[in-house]
C-alpha positions in Angstrom: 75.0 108.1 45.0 75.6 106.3 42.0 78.4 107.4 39.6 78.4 105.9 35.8 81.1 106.7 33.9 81.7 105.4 29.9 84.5 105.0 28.6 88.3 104.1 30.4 90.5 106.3 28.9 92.7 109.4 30.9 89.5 111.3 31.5 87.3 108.7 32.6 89.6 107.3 34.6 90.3 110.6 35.9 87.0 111.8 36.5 86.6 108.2 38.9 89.6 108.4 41.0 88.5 112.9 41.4 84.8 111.1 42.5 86.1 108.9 44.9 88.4 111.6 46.5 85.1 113.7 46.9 83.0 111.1 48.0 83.8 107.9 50.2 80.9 105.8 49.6 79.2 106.5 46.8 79.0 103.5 44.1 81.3 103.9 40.9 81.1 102.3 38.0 83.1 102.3 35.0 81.9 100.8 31.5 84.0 100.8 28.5 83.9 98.7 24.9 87.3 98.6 25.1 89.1 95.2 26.4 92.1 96.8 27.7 92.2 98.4 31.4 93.2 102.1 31.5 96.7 102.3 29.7 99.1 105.8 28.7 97.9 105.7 25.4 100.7 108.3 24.5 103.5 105.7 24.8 102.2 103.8 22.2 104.2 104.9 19.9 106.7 103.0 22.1 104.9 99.7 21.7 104.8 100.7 17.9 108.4 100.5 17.9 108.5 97.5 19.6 110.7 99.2 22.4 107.9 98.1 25.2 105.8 95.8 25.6 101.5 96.8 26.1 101.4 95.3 29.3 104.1 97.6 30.8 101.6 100.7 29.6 98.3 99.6 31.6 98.4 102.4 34.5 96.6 100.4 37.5 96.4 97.2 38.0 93.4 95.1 39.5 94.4 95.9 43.1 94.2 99.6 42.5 90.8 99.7 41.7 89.8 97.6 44.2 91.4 99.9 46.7 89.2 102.8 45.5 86.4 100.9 45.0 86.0 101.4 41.7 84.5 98.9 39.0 85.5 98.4 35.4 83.7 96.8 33.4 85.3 96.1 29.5 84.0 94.6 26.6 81.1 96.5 27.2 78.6 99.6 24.9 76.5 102.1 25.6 73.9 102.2 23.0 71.1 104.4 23.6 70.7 106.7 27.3 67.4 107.3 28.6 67.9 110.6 30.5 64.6 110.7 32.1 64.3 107.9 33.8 68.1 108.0 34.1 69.0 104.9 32.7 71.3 103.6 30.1 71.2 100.6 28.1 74.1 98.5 26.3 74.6 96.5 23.7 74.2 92.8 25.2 70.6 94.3 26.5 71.7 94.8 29.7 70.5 98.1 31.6 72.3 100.2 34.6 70.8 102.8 36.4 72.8 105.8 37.2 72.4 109.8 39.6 75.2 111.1 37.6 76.7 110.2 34.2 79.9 111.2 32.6 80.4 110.5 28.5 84.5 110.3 28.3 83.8 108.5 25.6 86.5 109.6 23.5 87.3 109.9 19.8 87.4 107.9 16.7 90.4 108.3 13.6 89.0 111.0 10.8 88.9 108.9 7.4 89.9 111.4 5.0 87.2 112.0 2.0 89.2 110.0 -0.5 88.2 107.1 -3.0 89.7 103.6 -2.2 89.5 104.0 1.7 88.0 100.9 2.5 91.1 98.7 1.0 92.9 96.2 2.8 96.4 98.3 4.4 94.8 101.4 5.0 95.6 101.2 9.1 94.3 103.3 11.6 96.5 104.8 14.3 94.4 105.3 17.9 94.7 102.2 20.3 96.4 99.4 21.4 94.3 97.0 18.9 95.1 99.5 15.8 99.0 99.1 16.8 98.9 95.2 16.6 96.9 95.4 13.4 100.0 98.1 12.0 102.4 95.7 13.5 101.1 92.7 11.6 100.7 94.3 8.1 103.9 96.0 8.0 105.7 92.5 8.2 104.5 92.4 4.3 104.9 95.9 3.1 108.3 97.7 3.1 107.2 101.2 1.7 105.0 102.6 4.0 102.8 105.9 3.6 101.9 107.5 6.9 99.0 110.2 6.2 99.1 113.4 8.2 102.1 115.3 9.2 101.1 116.4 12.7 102.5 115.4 16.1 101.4 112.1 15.9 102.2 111.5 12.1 105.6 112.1 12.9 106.0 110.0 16.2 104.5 106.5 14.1 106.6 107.4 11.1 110.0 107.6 13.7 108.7 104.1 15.0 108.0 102.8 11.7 111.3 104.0 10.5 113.4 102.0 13.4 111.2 98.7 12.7 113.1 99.3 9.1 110.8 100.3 7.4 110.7 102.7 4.1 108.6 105.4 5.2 107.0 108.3 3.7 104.9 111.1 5.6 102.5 112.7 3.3 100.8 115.8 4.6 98.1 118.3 2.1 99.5 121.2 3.8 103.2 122.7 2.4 104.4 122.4 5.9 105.0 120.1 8.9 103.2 120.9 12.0 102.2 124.7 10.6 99.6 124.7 13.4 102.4 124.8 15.9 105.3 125.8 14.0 106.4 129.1 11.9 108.0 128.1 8.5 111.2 128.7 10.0 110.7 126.2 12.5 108.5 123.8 10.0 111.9 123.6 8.0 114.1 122.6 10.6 112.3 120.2 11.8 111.6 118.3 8.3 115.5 118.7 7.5 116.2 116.9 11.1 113.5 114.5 10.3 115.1 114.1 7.0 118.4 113.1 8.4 116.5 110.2 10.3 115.2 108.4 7.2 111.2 110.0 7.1 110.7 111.0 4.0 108.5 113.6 3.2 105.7 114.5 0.3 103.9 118.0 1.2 101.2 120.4 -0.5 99.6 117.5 -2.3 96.3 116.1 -1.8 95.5 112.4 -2.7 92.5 111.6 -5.0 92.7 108.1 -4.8 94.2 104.7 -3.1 94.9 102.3 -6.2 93.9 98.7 -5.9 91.7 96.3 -6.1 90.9 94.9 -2.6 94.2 95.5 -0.7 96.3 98.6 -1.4 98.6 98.9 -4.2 99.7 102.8 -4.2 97.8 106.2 -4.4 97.0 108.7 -6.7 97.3 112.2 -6.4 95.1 115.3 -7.6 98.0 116.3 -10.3 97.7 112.4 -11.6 101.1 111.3 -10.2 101.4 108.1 -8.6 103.2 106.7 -5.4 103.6 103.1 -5.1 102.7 101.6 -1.4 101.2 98.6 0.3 100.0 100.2 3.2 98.4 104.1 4.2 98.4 104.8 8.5 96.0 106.7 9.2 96.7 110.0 11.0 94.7 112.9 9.9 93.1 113.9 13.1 89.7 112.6 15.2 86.2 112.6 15.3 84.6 113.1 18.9 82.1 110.0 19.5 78.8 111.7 19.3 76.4 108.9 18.9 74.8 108.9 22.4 73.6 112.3 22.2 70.5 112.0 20.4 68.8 109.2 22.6 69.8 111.5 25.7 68.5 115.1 24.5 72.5 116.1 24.7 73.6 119.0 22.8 76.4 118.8 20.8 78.3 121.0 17.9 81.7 119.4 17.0 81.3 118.3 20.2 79.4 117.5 23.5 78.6 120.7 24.7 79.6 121.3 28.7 79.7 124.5 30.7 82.7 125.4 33.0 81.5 122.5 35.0 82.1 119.9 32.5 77.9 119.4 33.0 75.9 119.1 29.7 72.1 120.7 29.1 71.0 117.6 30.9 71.5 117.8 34.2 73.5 115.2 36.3 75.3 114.0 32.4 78.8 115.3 32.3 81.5 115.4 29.2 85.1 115.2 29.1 87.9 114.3 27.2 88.3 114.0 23.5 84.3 113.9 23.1 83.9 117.1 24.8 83.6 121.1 23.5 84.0 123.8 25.9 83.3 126.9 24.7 83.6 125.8 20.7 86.8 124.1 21.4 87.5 120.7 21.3 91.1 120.1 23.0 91.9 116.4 22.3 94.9 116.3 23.7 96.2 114.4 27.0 96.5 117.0 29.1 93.5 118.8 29.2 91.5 115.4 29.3 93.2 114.7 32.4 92.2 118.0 33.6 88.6 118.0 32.0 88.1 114.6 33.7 89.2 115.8 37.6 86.7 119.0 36.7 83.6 116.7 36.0 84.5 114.1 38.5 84.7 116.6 41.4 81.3 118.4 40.5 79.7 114.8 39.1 79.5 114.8 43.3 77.5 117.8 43.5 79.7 120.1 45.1 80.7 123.2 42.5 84.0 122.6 43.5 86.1 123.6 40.5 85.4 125.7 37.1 87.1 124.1 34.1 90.1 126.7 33.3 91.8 125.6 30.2 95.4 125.5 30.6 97.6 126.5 27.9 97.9 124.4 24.6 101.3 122.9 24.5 102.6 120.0 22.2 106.0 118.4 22.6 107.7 115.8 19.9 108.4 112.2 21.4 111.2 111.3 18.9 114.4 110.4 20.6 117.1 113.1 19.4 114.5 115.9 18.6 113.5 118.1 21.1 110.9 120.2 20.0 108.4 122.1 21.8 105.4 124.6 21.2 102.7 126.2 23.4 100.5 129.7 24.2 99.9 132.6 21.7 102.4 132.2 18.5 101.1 134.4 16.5 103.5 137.3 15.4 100.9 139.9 14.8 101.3 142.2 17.3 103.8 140.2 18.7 107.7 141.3 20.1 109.7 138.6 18.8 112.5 137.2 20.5 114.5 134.6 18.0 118.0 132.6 18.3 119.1 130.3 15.5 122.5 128.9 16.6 124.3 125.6 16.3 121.2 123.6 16.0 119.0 125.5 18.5 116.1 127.3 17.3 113.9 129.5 20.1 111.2 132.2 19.2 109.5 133.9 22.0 106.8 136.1 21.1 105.9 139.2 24.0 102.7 141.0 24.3 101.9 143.5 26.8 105.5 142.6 28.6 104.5 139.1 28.9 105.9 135.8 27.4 102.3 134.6 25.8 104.0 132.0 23.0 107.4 129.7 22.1 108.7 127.4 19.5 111.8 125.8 20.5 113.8 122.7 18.5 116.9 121.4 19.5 117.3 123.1 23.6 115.4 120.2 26.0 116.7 122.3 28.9 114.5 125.4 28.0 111.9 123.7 26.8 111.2 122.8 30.2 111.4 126.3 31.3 109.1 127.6 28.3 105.8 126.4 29.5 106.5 127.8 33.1 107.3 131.1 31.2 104.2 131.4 29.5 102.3 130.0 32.9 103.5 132.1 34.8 103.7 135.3 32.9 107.1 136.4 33.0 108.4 139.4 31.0 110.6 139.3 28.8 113.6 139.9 31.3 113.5 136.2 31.9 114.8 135.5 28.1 118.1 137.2 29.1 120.8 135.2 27.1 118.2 133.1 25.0 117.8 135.7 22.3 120.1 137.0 19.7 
């Protein structure tokens, strides 16, 4: 059997090493345009801060792969599959033949619909390559704008913030993280952030980036300007869809799979950031990992596993904050459990006697209880002392 698997990142990798536990001798190959092996590509914030060094975030080295049998090849793109004769082709003209294909082939940055986006400083924030490129510009521009105010906003600002920086966090919405967070919460957080040197611009939308070829400041809808030399990028992703059409895949916001990560096509498989299951795309670590096992296991043609989303949890990597969200927060319909004491902040939110959602700030050591709460569907006895 003959496994071909693009793209390198935790699901693709994933998926390989969940093949090769299933089957001992079948040929696996992975192909990625990326020239970096496998790395945790959620510690790059830490190379972003200059804290560690990218070679200390590639997972496995040479050795590993050899073990499993298992070849990467970088530098290296898909440009067209032909899923009848099963075949796909890349852009050097070379061709490989495949009996089951997985697309982990990931996400790119969302460029917000804004005049002036293709200006020198305007930095994108998704791999290794993107970091170097922030890490170079910044060394001529002090005041820094960092658009989006979600998880990973946040995290860049906090490195960009120790490098010395002058940085500002601008989000459209009037609140940080108000996917994950109740305004209560949202508030916190911004005054802790506050207190670490991010500044903070929210509820405004930006019309424009001023400059001529390299950025000089933006311009917002209400005509107010904000001088800067330099705009990351964080306002979400964009699955990588472009494969699709050659191969007669389905696709919506995503690559359509089933619970067993397969597409319409048989023997082609999704996972990871390019993926939709069910109308959701997950993009998140976690269920990549998870999504890749799935598809790697079945990709062997055993129906050995359904894809059961776990639940969706985020966590804050800034050192000093802890801050964690995950299941059901809405209050509708909700029993609410609250404490808001000496800088910890928990909400717990009960339906049908079960803990189904939490926001916590400030209390690492039930934050690490939290998920197993929701997991594991405790009642609400198990809050005993965490509630006012």
């Amino acid at each position: 059997m003959k496994y071909l698997i693009l793209g390198n990142g935790i699901a693709g990798i994933s998926a390989a090493i969940s093949v090769r536990e299933h089957d001992v001798t079948g040929e696996i190959s992975v192909v990625t345009k990326s020239p970096m092996p496998f790395y945790y590509r959620i510690r790059l914030i830490e190379y972003l801060a200059k804290k560690t060094p990218i070679e200390k975030l590639i997972a496995y080295g040479d050795a590993y792969y050899d073990d499993k049998e298992i070849k990467v090849t970088l530098n290296k793109e898909a440009v067209r599959i032909d899923s009848e004769n099963k075949k796909v082709e890349f852009e050097d003209g070379s061709v490989m033949t495949y009996d089951r294909l997985l697309l982990a082939t990931g996400a790119r940055p969302r460029y917000p619909n804004i005049e002036g986006m293709d200006k020198k400083g305007i930095l994108k924030f998704r791999g290794a390559s993107d970091s170097d490129e922030i890490i170079r510009h910044i060394e001529i521009c002090d005041r820094v704008v960092v658009l989006g105010g979600g998880i990973l906003g946040i995290e860049a600002a906090n490195s960009l913030v120790n490098s010395g920086k002058d940085v500002t966090v601008i989000e459209s919405a009037d609140r940080l993280l108000h996917r994950q967070l109740d305004r209560e919460g949202s508030d916190i957080l911004q005054k802790t952030l506050e207190e670490k040197n991010i500044k903070f611009i929210l509820g405004k939308t930006i019309k424009k980036v001023l400059g001529d070829k390299s950025v000089k400041g933006i311009e917002f809808e209400d005509g107010t300007i904000f001088d800067t030399g330099c705009v990351v990028l964080s306002a979400g992703i964009i699955p990588r869809l472009e494969l699709c059409e050659s191969g007669g895949i389905e696709f919506n916001k995503g690559i359509i799979v089933d619970e067993h990560m397969e597409t319409n096509v048989k023997g082609i498989f999704a996972a990871g950031d390019a993926a939709e299951y069910k109308g959701t795309l997950y993009g998140l670590w976690a269920p990549s990992k998870e999504q890749g096992e799935v598809a790697g296991g079945n990709m062997t043609g055993i129906k050995i596993r359904n894809y059961n989303p776990t639940m969706p949890e985020v966590r804050l990597k800034v050192t000093g904050i802890s801050l964690f969200s995950g299941g059901n927060i809405d209050e509708n319909g909700a029993v609410v459990y609250r404490y808001n004491k000496n800088g910890i902040y928990r909400k717990f939110f009960v339906r049908d006697n079960r803990i189904v959602g939490a926001i916590l700030i400030g209390d690492m050591k039930t934050s690490m209880r939290a998920g197993h709460f929701i997991r594991s569907k405790e009642g609400p006895e198990a809050l005993d002392g965490l509630y006012e």
